[in-house]
N, C-alpha and C positions, 0 to 999 in steps of 0.2 A: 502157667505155661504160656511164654509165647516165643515168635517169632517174627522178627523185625529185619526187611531187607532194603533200604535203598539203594539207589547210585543213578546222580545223573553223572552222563561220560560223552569224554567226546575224545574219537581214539580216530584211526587210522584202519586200513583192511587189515595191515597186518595181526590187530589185536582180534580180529575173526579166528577163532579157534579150530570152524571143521573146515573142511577143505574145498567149498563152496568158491567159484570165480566171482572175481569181483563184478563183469559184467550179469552174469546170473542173476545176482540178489541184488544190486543197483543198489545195494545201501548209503545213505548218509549219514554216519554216527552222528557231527555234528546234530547237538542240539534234539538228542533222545535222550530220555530218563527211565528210571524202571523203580517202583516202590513196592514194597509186596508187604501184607503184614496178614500173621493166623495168631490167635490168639484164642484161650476158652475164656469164654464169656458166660460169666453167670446172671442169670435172671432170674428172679422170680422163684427163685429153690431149685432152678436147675441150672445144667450146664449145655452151652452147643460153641463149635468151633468157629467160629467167626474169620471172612476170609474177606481182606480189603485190598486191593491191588490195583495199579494204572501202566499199561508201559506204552511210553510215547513212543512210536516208530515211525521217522518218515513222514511225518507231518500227523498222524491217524491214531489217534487213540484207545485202550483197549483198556475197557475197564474189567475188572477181574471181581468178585462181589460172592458174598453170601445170599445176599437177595439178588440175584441175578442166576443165579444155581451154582456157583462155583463149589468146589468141593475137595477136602485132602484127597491126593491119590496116595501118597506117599508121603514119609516122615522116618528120614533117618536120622546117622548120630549129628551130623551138621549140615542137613541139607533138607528141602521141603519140594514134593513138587504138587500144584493144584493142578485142577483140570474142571474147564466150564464149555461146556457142548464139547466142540472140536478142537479148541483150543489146550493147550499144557504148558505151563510154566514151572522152571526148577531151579531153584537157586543153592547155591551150595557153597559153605566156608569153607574154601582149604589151606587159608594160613590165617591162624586166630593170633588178633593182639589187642585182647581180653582185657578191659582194665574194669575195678570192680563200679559198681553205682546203686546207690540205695534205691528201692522200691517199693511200694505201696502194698500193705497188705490193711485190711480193716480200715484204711485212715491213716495209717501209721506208715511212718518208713520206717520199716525193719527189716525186709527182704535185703539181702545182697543179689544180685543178678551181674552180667559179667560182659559188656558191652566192648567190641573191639569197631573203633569209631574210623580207624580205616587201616584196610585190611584186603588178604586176595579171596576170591570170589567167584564162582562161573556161575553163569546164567544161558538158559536157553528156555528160547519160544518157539513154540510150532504152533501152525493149523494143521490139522488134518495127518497127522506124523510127519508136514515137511518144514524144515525149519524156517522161519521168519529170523530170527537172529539168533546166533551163539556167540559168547565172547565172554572173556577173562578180563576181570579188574583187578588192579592192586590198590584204591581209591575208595573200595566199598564202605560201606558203614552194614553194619552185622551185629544182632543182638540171635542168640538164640538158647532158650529156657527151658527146653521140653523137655 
């Protein structure tokens, strides 16, 4: 099982999705990225979800982590969202373009898994329930296994 999300983007206000002014949130897409990846990770005879994320915003970094406490809140049929203290991030596929790629089971590629290497996409960040950035790509890269 996992789940793989990138996208660096560099878009305009108009690709701002909620209805936020542009004075308000002062953003610069320029030159932000967003990577997100949960995956089960086995160890040692067991299993734990593993959660590795970065989104650059606005010069400020926000790492997003399993050892950091991040945590699934959510996982549905194509979208994830974590949450670590105050923080929540949700990425979500909403037009797949799937092509298939082998992957690794025991050593072996023999898995098919079904990666759409770019594709549309939403994402949003909050602290605290307010949002830091929401926005729609058609650029995304999106693998999702669960």
């Amino acid at each position: 099982m996992s789940f793989i999300v990138y996208r660096k983007w560099s878009c305009d206000y108009k690709n701002v999705i909620d209805a936020f002014s542009y004075d308000r949130l002062r953003l610069r897409f320029e030159n932000n990225s967003l990577m997100l990846s949960v995956a089960d990770i086995p160890m040692l005879g067991f299993h734990f979800t593993g959660i590795i994320g970065v989104v650059l915003l606005n010069g400020r970094e926000y790492r997003i982590a399993t050892y950091l406490g991040a945590k699934v809140k959510e996982i549905g049929k194509n979208s994830v969202t974590v949450g670590q203290g105050d923080y929540e991030l949700t990425a979500e596929l909403t037009e797949k373009n799937a092509h298939p790629l082998l992957a690794p089971t025991n050593g072996d590629m023999c898995r098919t898994i079904h990666e759409s290497a770019s594709c549309k996409a939403s994402y949003s960040f909050s602290f605290k329930n307010e949002k830091l950035c929401e926005f729609v790509s058609d650029k995304a890269g999106f693998e999702f296994e669960y």
